[in-house]
N, C-alpha and C positions, 0 to 999 in steps of 0.2 A: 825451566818451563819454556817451550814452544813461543817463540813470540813470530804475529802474524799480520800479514797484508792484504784488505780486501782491494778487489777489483777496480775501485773507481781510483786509489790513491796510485794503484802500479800504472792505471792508465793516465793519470795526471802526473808521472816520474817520464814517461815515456812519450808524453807528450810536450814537455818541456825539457827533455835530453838531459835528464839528470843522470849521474854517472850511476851504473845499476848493471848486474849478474844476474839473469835471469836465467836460471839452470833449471831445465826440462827434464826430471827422471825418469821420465815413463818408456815404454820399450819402443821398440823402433815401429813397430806395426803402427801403434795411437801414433807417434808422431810424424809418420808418414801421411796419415790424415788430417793435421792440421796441428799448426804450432804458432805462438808467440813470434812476432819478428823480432830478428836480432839474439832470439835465447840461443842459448850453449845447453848439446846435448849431453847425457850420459846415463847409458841404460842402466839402472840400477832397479829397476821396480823386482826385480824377481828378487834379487838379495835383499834387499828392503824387507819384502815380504815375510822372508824368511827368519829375520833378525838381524840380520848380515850388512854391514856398510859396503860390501861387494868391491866397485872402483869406487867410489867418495873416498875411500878410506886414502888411496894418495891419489886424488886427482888435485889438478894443477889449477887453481882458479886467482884472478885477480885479488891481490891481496885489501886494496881500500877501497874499493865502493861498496856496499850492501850487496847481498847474496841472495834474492827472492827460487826458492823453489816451488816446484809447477811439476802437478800428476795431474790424475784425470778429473779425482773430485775433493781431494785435499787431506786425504791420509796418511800416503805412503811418502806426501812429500813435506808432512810433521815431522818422519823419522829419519829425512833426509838433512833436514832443519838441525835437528838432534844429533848425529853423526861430524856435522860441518860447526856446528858451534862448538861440539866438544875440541875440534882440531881447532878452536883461535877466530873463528868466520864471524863476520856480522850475520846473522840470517834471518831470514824470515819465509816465512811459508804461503803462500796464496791462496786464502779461502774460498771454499767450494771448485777449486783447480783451473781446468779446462773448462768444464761445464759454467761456473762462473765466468767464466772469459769471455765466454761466446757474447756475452752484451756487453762486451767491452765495444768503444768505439772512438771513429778520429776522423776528421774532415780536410776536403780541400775543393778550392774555388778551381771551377771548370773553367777555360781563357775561351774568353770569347770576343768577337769582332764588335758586339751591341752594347754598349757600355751604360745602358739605359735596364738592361736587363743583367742579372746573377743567376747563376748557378753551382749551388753546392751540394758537391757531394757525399753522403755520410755513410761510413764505411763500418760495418761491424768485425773487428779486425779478427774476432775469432769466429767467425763462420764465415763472411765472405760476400754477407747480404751485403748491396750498396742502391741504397735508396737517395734522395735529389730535391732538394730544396731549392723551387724559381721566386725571383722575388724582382718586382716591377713596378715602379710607384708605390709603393707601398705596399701591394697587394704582394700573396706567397700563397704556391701550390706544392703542394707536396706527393713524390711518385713514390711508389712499393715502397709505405713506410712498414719496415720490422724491429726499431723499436720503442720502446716509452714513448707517451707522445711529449713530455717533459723535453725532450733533446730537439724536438721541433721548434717546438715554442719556444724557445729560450732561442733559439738560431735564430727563428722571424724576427723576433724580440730586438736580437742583437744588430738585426740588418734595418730595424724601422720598420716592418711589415706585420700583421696580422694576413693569416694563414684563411682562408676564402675558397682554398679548393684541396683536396685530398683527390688522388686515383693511384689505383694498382691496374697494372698491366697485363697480367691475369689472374685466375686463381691458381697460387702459389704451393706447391708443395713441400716443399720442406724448412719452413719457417711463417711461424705464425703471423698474416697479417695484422697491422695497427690500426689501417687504415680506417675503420667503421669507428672505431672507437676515438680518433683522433678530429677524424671531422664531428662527431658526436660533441667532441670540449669544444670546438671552435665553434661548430653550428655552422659548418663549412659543407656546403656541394661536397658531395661523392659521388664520385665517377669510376665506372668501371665499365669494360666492352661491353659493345652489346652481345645477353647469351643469358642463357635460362636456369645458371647451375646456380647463381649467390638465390640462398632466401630471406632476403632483404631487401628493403628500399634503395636504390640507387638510380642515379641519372645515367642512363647507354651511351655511347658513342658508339658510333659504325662509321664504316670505313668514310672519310671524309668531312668525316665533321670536322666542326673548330670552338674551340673554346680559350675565352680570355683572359689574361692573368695580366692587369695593367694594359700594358702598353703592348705586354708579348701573346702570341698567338700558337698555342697549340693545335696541332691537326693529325687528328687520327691516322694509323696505317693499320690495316685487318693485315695480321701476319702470321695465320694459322699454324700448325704443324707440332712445335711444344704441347700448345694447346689449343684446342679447335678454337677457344676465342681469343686469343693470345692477341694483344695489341701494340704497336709500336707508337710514340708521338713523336712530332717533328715538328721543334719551337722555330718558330724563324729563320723555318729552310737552314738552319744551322747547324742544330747539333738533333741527333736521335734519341729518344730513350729507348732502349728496342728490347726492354725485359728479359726474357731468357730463350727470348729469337736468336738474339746474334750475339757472341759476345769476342773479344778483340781476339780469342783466339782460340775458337770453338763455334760451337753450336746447339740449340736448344736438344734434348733427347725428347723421341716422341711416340715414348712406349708406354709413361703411365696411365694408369687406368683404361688401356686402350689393348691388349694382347696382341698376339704375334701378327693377324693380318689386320689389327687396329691402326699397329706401330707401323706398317709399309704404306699406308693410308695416310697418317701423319707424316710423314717422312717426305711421301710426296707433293702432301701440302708445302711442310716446310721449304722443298727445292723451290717451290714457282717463291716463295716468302722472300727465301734471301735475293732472291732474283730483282726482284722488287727493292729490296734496301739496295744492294749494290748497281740501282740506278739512279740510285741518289746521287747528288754533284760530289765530285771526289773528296772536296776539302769537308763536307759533311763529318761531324765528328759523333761518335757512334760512344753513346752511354748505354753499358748492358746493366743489368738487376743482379750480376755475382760476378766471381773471380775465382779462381782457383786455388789461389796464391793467398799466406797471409795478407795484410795491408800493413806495410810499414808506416811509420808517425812520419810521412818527410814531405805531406802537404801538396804532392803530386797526384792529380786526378787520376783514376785509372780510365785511359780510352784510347782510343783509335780511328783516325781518320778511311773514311771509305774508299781509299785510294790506296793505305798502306792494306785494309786488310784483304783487300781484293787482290792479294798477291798468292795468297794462299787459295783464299774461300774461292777463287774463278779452277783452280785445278779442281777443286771439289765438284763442280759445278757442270763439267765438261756434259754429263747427260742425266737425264731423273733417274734412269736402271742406274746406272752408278754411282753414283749419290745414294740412293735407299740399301745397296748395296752394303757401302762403306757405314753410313752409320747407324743400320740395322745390325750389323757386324763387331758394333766399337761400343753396345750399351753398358753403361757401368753398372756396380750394382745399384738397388733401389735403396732410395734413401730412408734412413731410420725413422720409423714411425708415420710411413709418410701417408697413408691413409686416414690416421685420427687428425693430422693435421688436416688435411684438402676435408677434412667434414667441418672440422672448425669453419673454416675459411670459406667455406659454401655456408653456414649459417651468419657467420659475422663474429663469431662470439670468441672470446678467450681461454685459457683453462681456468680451474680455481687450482690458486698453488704456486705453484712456481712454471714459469713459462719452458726456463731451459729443462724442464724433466723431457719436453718431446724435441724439441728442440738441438737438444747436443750431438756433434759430431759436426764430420764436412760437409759441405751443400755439395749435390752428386746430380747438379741440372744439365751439367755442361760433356760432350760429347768434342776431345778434343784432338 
């Protein structure tokens, strides 16, 4: 019999570096769009499917640590389970696969010069969202939360803070916000841009505002283009949260729900946007809402100072014809499902069921 491991235990193996094989069989297409860090691949899904141990039958794996196999939603990598135990393997199979994965998650403290202030960042390793926990005197804000609000709470919990402010940076296309629902348990402020798409109660910010979290000061930047309300904040002239404006090595896309002469209209919103971030003071450290990249367990923030990224983003930048050019030129595909979500997310509301049904695959925000 199949014996199996759900999500929360491979993320607490992996989070405390315990010795562990985590063998990806799915084909090389799925796995190009997002993988487990540190897994070992080997295309097996079509033989699998087939009946066939295909390569498992002599592939080469560490012989003592545990063997966790990973497909898409926890099938084919039963039969993978089954093929590797028969040959001598410890194994075990990953319930619900990928699609379970995608709420997997893993944190790391942002370094900062204010040591009166925290910030952390919580990374959803299998999709890519990375949402930010501030916590100041006790007080705690939380940006583009995507998941459980459990994972919050328990962080505030852990740092001495009750959670006083929730905000998203804008309305989010391809991952369900938490946000209504998280300030909802705490009975925390919700903040969102100001802009007429959420139908729900929320407090606006517009460009220049400021709102307080203890001792720390957040202030608005209007940084259109993603999305006509797209907001950036900027805690203590220090570091950025700038959504899915900027991110360390990319840029927001600014073609949904917006068509071909929508998307050159964003586009040139976004040029004067990052204009804007990239006059920010250099050492300024730039926290985006995704990654492209899995997120490895190694405790390092993902980000980028406005000094390094401005090596790159200033050739971009050279004029707005060419700039709308380049990344009217570069749009990836559209993200799965991403319509039923952005309706969600403009009422507030969640699915009934299970979240990662609309949820699974890569986040497709970034224009790299």
């Amino acid at each position: 019999m199949t014996r199996h491991i759900d999500t929360a235990t491979l993320r607490d193996w992996l989070e405390q570096n315990r010795p562990v094989t985590v063998l990806d069989v799915r084909t090389d297409e799925d796995r190009g769009q997002w993988a487990i860090p540190g897994s070992v691949h080997i295309n097996a899904y079509d033989a699998l499917r087939k009946g066939e141990p295909g390569l498992l039958q002599d592939a080469i794996l560490p012989p003592d640590p545990p063997v966790v196999t990973v497909c898409n939603s926890g099938r084919m990598s039963e039969k993978a389970a089954d093929v590797l135990t028969a040959r001598g393997f410890d194994v075990l199979s990953l319930v619900g696969g990928m699609k379970a994965w995608s709420l997997a998650w893993n944190s790391a403290d942002v370094p900062l010069t204010d040591a009166a202030t925290r910030v952390s960042q919580i990374r959803r390793t299998g999709k890519g969202c990375l949402s930010y926990l501030i916590v100041s005197h006790g007080e705690a804000a939380v940006i583009d939360p995507s998941l459980g609000s459990e994972v919050y709470t328990n962080l505030a919990k852990q740092q001495g803070a009750e959670i006083r402010c929730v905000l998203d940076t804008h309305i989010h296309a391809d991952h369900l916000s938490r946000a209504r629902q998280l300030a909802d348990e705490h009975d925390a402020q919700l903040v969102l841009p100001a802009q007429n798409r959420a139908r729900f109660p929320f407090t606006a910010m517009a460009d220049g505002d400021e709102l307080r979290i203890g001792a720390a000061t957040l202030t608005a930047m209007h940084t259109p283009g993603h999305t006509d309300e797209s907001t950036a904040f900027l805690l203590n002239g220090e570091v950025v949260f700038s959504g899915d404006t900027l991110f360390v090595n990319g840029v927001g896309r600014p073609d949904l729900h917006a068509g071909v002469d929508g998307a050159r209209a964003r586009a040139g919103a976004l040029f004067h946007s990052l204009n804007s971030l990239r006059a920010l003071p250099p050492q300024v450290l730039v926290l985006p809402a995704h990654t492209g990249q899995p997120v490895a367990f190694d405790g390092r923030a993902i980000h980028g100072r406005i000094s390094d990224i401005d090596h790159w983003l200033s050739q971009w930048l050279v004029s707005e014809d060419s700039f709308i050019e380049h990344v009217t030129g570069r749009i990836p595909a559209t993200p799965p499902n991403f319509s039923a979500i952005v309706e969600l997310n403009e009422a507030g509301e969640l699915p009934e069921g299970d979240p990662t049904d609309l949820e699974a695959g890569a986040n497709r925000c970034a224009i790299s």
